[in-house]
N, CA, C and O atoms as CSV, one atom per row, in Angstrom:
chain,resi,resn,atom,element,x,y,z
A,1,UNK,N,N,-11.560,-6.253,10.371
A,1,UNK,CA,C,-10.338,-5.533,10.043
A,1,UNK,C,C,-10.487,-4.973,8.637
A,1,UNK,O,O,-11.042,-5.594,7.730
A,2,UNK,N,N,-9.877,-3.573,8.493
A,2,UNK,CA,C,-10.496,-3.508,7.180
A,2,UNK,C,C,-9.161,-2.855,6.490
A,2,UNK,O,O,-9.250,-2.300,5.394
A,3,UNK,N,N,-7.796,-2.962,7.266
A,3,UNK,CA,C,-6.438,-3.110,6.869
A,3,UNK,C,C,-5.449,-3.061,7.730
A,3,UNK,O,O,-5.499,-2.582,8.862
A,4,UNK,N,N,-4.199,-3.741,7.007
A,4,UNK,CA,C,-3.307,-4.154,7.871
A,4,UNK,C,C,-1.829,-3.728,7.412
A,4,UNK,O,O,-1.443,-4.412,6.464
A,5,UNK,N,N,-0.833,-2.687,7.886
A,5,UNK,CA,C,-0.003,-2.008,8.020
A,5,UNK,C,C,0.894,-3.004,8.488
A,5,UNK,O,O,0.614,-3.581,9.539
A,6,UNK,N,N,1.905,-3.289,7.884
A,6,UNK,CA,C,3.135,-4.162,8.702
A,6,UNK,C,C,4.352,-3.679,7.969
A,6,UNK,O,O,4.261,-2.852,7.062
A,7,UNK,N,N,5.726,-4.301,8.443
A,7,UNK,CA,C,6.904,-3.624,7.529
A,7,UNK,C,C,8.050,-4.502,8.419
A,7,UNK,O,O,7.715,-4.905,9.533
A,8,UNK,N,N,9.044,-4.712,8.041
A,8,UNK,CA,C,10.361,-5.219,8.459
A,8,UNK,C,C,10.549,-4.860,9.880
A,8,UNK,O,O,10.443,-5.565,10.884
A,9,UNK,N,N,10.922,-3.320,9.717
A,9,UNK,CA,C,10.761,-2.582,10.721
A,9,UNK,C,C,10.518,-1.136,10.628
A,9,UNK,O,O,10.723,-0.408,9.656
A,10,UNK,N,N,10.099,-0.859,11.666
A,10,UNK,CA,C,9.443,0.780,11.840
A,10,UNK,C,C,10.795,1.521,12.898
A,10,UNK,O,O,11.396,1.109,13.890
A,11,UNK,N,N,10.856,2.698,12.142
A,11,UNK,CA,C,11.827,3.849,12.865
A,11,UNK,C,C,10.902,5.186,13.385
A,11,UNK,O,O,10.180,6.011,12.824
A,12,UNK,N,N,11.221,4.992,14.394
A,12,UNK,CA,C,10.044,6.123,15.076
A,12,UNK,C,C,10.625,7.508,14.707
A,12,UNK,O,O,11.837,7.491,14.492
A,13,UNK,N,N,9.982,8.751,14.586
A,13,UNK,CA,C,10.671,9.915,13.996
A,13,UNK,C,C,9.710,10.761,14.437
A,13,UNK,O,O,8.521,10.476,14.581
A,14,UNK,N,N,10.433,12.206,14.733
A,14,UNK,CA,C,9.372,13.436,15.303
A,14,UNK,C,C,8.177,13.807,14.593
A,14,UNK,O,O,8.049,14.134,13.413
A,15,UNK,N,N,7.211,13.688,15.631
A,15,UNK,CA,C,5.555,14.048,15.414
A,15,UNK,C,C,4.686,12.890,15.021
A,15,UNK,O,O,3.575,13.051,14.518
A,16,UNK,N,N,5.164,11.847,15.238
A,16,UNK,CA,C,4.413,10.878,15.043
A,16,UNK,C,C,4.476,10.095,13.961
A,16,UNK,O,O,3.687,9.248,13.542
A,17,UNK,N,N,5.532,10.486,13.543
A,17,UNK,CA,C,5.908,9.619,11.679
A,17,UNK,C,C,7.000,8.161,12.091
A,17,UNK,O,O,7.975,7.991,12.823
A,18,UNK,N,N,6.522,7.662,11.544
A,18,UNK,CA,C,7.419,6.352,11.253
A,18,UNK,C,C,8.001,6.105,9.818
A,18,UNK,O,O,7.416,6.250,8.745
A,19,UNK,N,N,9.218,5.721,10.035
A,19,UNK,CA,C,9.655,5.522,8.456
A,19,UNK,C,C,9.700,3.828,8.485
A,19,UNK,O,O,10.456,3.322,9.315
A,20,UNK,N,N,8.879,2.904,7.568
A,20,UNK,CA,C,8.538,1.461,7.518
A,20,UNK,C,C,9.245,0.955,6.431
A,20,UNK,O,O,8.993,1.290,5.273
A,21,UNK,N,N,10.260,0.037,6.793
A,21,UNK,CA,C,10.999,-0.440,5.825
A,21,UNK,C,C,10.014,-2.058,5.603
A,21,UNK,O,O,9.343,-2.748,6.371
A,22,UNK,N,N,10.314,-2.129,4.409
A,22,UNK,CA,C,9.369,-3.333,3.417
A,22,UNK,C,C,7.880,-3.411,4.056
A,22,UNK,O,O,7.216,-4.285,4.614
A,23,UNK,N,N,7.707,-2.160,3.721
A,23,UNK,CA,C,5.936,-1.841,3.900
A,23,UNK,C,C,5.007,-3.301,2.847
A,23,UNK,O,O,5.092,-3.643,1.668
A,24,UNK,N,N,4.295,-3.737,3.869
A,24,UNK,CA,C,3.032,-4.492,3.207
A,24,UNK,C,C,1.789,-4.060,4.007
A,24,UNK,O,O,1.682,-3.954,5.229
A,25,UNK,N,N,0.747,-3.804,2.913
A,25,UNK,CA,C,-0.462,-2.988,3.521
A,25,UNK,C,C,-1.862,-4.239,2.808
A,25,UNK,O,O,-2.158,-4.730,1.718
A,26,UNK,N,N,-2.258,-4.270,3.943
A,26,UNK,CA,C,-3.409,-5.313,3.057
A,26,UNK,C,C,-4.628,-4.627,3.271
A,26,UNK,O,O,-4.789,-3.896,4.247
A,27,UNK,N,N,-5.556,-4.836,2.352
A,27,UNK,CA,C,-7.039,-4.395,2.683
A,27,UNK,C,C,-7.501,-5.478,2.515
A,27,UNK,O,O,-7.065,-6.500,1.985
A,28,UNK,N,N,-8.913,-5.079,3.252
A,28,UNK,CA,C,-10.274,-6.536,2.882
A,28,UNK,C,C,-11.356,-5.908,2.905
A,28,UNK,O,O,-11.540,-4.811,3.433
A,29,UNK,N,N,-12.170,-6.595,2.310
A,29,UNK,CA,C,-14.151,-6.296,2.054
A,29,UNK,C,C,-14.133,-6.847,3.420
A,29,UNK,O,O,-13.218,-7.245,4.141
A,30,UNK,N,N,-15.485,-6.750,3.575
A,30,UNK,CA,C,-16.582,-6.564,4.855
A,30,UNK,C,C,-16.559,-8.123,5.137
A,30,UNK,O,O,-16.608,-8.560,6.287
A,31,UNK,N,N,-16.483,-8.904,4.060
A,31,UNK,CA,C,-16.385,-10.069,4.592
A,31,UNK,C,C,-15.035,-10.957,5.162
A,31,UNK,O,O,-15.071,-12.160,5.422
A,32,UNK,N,N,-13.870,-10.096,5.289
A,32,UNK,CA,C,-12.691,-10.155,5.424
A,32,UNK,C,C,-12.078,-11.268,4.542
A,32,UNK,O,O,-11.715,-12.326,5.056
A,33,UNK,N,N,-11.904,-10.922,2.574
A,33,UNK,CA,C,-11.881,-11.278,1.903
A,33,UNK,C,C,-10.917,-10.499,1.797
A,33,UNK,O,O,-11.140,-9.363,2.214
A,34,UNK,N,N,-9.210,-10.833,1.101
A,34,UNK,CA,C,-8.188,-9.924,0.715
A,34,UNK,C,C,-8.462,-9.089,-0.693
A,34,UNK,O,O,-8.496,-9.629,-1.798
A,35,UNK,N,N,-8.667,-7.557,-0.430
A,35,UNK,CA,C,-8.882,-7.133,-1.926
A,35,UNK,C,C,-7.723,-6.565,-2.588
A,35,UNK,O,O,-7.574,-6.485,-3.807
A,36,UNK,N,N,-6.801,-6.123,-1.571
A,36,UNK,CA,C,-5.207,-5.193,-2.246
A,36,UNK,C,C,-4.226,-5.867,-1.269
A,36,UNK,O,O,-4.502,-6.259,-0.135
A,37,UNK,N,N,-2.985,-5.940,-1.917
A,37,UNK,CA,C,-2.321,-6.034,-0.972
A,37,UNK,C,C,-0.738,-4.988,-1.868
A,37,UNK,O,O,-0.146,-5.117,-2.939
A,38,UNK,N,N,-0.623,-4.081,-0.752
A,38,UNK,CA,C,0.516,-2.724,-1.389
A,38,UNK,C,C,1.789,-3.228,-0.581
A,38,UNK,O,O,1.859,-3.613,0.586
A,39,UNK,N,N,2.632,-3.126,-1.413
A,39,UNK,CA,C,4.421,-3.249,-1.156
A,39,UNK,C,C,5.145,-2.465,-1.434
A,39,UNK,O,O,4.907,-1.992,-2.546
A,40,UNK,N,N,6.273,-1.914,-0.768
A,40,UNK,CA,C,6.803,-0.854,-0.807
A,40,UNK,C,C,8.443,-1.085,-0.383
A,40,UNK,O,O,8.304,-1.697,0.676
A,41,UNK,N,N,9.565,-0.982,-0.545
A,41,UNK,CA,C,10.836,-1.223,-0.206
A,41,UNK,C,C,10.550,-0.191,1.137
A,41,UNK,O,O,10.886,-0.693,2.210
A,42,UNK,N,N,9.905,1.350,1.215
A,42,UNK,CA,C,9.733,2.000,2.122
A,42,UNK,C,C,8.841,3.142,2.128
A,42,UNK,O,O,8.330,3.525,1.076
A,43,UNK,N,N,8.613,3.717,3.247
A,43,UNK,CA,C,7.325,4.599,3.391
A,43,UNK,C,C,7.869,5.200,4.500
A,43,UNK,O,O,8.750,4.795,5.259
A,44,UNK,N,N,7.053,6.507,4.498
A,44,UNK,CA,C,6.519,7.542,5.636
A,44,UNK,C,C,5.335,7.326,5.574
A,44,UNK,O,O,4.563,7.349,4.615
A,45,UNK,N,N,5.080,6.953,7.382
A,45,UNK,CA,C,3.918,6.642,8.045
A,45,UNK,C,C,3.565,7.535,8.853
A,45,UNK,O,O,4.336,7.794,9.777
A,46,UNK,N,N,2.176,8.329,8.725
A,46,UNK,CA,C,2.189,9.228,9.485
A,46,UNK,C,C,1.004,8.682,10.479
A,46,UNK,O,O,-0.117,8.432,10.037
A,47,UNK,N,N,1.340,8.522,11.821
A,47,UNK,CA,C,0.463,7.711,12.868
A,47,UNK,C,C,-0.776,8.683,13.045
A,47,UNK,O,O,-1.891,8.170,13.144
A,48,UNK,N,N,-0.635,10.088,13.090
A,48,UNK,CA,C,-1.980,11.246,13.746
A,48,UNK,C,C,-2.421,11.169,12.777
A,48,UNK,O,O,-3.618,11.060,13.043
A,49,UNK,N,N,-2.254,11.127,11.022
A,49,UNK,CA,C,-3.327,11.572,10.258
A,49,UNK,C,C,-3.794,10.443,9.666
A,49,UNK,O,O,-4.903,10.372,9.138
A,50,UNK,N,N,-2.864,9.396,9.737
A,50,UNK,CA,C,-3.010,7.904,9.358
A,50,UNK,C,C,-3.315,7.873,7.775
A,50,UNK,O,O,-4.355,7.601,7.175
A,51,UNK,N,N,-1.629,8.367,7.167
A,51,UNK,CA,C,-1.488,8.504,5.472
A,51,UNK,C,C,0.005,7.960,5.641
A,51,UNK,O,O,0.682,8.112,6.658
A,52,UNK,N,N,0.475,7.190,4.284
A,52,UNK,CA,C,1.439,6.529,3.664
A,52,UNK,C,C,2.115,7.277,2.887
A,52,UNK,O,O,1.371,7.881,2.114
A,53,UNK,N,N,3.327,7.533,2.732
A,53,UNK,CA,C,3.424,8.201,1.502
A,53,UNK,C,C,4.541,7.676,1.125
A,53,UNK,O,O,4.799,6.706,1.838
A,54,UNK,N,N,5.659,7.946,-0.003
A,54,UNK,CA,C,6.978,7.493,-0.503
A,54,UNK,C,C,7.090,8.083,-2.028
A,54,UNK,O,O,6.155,7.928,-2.814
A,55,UNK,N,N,8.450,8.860,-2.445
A,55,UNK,CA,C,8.684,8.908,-3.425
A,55,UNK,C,C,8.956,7.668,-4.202
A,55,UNK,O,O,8.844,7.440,-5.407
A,56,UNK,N,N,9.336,6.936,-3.225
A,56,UNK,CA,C,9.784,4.709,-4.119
A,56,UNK,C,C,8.811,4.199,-5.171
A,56,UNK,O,O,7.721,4.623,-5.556
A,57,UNK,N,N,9.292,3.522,-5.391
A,57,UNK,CA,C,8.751,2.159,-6.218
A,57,UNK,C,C,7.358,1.254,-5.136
A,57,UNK,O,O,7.342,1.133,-3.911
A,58,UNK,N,N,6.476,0.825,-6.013
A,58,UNK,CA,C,5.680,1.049,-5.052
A,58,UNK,C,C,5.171,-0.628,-6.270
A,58,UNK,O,O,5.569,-0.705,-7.433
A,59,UNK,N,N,4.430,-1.537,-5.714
A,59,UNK,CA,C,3.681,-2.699,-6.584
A,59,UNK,C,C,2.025,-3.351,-5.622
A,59,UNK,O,O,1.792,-4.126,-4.695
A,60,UNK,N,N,1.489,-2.752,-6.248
A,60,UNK,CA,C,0.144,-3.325,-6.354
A,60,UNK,C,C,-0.532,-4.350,-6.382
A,60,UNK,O,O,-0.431,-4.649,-7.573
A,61,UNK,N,N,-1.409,-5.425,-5.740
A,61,UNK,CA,C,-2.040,-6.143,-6.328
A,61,UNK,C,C,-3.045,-7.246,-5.710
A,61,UNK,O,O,-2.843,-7.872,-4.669
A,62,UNK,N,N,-4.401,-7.383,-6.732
A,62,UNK,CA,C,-5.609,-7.616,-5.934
A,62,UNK,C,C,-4.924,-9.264,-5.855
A,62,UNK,O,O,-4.044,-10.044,-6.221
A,63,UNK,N,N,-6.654,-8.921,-4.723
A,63,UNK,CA,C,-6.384,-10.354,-3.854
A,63,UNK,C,C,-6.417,-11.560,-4.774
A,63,UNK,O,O,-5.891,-12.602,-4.382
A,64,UNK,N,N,-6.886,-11.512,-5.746
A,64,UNK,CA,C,-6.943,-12.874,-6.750
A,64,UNK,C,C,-5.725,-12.657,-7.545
A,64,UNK,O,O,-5.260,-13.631,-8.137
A,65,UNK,N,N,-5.167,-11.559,-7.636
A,65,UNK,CA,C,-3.934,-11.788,-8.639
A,65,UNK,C,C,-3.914,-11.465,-9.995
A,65,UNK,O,O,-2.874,-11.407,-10.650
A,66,UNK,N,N,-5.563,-11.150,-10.650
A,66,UNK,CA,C,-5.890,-10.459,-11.563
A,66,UNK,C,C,-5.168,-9.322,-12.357
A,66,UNK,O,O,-4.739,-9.424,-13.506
A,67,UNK,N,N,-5.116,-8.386,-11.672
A,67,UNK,CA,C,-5.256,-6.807,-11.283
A,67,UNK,C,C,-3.072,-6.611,-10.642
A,67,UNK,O,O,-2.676,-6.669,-9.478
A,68,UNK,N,N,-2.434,-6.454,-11.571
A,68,UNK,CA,C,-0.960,-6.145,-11.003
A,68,UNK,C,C,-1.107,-4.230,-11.306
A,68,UNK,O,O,-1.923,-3.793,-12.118
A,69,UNK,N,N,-0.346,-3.484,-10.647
A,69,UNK,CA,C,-0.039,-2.148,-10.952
A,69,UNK,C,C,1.223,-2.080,-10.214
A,69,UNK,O,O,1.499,-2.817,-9.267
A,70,UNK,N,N,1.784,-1.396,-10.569
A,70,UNK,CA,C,3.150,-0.933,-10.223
A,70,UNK,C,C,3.756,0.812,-10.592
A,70,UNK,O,O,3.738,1.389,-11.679
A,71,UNK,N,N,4.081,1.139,-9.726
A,71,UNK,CA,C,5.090,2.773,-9.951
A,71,UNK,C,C,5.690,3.150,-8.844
A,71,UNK,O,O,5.997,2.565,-7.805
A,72,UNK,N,N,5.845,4.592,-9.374
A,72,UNK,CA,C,6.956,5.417,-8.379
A,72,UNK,C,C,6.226,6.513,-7.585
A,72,UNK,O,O,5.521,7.299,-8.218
A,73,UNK,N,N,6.335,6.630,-6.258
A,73,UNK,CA,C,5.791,7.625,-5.592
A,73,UNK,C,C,4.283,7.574,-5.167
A,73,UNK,O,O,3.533,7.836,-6.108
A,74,UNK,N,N,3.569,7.263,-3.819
A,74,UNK,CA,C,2.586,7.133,-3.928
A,74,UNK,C,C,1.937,7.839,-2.466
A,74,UNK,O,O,2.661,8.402,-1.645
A,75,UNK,N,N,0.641,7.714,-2.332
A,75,UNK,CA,C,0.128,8.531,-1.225
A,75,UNK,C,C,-0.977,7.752,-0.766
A,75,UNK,O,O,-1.741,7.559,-1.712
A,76,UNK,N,N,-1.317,7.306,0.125
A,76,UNK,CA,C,-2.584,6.143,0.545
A,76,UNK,C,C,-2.912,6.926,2.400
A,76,UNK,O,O,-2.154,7.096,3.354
A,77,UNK,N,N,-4.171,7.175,2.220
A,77,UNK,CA,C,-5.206,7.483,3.437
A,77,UNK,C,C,-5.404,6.356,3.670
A,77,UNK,O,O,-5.522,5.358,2.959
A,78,UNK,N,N,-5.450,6.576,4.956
A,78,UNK,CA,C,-6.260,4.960,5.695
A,78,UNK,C,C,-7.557,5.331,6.023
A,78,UNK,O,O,-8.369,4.407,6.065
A,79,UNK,N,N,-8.012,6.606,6.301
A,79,UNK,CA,C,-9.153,6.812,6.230
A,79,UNK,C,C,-10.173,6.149,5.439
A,79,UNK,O,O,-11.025,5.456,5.995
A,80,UNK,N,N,-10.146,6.318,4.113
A,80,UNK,CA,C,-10.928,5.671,3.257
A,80,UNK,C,C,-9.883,5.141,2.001
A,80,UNK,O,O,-9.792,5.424,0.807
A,81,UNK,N,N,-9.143,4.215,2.928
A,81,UNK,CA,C,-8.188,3.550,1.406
A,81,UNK,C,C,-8.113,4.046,0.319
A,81,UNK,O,O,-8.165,3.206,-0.580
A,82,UNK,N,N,-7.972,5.469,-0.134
A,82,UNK,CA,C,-7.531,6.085,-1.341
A,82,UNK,C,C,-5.963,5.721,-1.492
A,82,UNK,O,O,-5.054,5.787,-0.666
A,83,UNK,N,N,-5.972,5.373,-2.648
A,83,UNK,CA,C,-4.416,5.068,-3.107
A,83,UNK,C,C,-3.982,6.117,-4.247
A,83,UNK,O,O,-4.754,6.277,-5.193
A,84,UNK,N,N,-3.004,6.699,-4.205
A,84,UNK,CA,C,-2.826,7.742,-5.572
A,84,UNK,C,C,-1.332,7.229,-6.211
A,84,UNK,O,O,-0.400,7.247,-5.407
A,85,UNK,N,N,-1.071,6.833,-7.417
A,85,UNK,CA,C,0.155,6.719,-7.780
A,85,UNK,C,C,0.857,7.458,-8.398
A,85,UNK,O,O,0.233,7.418,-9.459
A,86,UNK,N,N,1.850,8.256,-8.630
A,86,UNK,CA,C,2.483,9.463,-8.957
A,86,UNK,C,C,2.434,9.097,-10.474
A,86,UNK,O,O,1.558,9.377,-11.292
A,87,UNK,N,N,3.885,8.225,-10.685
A,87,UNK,CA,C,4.561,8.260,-11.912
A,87,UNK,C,C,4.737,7.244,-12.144
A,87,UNK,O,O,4.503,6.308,-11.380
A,88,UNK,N,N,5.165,7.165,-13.183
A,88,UNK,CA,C,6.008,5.557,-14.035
A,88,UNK,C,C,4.961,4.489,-13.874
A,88,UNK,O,O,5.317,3.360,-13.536
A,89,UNK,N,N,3.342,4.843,-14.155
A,89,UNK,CA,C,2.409,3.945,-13.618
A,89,UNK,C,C,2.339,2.321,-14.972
A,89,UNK,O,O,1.997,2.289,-16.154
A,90,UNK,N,N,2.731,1.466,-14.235
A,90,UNK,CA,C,2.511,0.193,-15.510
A,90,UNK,C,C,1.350,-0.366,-14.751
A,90,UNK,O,O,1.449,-0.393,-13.525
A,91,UNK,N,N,-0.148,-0.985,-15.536
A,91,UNK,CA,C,-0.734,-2.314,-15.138
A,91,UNK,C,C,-0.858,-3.325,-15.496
A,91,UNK,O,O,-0.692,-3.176,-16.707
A,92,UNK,N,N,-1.034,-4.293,-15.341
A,92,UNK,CA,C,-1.335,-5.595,-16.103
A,92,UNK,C,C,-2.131,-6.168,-15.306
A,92,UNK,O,O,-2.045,-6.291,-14.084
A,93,UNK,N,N,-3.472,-6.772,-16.523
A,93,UNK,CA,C,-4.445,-7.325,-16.122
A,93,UNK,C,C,-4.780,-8.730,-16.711
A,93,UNK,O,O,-5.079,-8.789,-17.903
A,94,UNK,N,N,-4.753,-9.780,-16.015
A,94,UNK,CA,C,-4.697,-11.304,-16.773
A,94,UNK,C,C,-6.504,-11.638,-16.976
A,94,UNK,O,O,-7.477,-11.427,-16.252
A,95,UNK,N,N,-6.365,-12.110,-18.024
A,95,UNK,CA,C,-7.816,-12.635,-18.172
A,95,UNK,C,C,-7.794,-13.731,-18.578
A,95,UNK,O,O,-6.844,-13.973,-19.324
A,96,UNK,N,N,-8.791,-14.895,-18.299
A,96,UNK,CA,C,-9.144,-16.050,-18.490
A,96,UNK,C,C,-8.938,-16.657,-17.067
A,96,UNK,O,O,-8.495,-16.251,-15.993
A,97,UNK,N,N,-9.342,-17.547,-17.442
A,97,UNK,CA,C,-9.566,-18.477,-15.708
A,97,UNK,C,C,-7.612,-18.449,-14.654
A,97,UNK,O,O,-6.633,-18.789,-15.319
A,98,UNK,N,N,-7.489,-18.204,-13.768
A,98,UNK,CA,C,-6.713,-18.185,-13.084
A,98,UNK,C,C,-5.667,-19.669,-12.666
A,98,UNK,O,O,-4.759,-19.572,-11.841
């Protein structure tokens, strides 16, 4: 599996879009190791081209917990897990042993 799309619930909408309320999107490496996991209050899901999008608030963050990002408005291919974040981008990155 190399990601996983889930949400509260999905509203089906013309042409193949879903609107996903409390979007959680997980990715994993090859060894099915968690590397992102994306949250969203909500999204447009587009099923034919298989892209995410949302003007919302959007929070970030790797599988160890390292790595936080957070903003507003974002755009994610499932094709090749590109994530783009619009605006209001904050990160925080913890260092030292976990």
């Amino acid at each position: 599996i190399k990601s996983v799309l889930s949400g509260a619930e999905a509203l089906p909408q013309p042409g193949g879009l879903l609107i996903v309320k409390q979007l959680k999107l997980e990715t994993f490496n090859l060894d099915g190791k968690l590397e992102i996991t994306i949250m969203a209050p909500e999204c447009i899901y587009d099923t034919f081209k298989g892209l995410a999008n949302s003007s919302g608030h959007l929070q970030v963050r790797t599988g160890d917990g390292r790595l936080r990002v957070e903003g507003d408005g974002f755009l994610w291919r499932q094709s090749d897990s590109f994530l783009k974040i619009s605006n209001n981008l904050l990160t925080v990155i913890q260092m030292g042993p976990k």
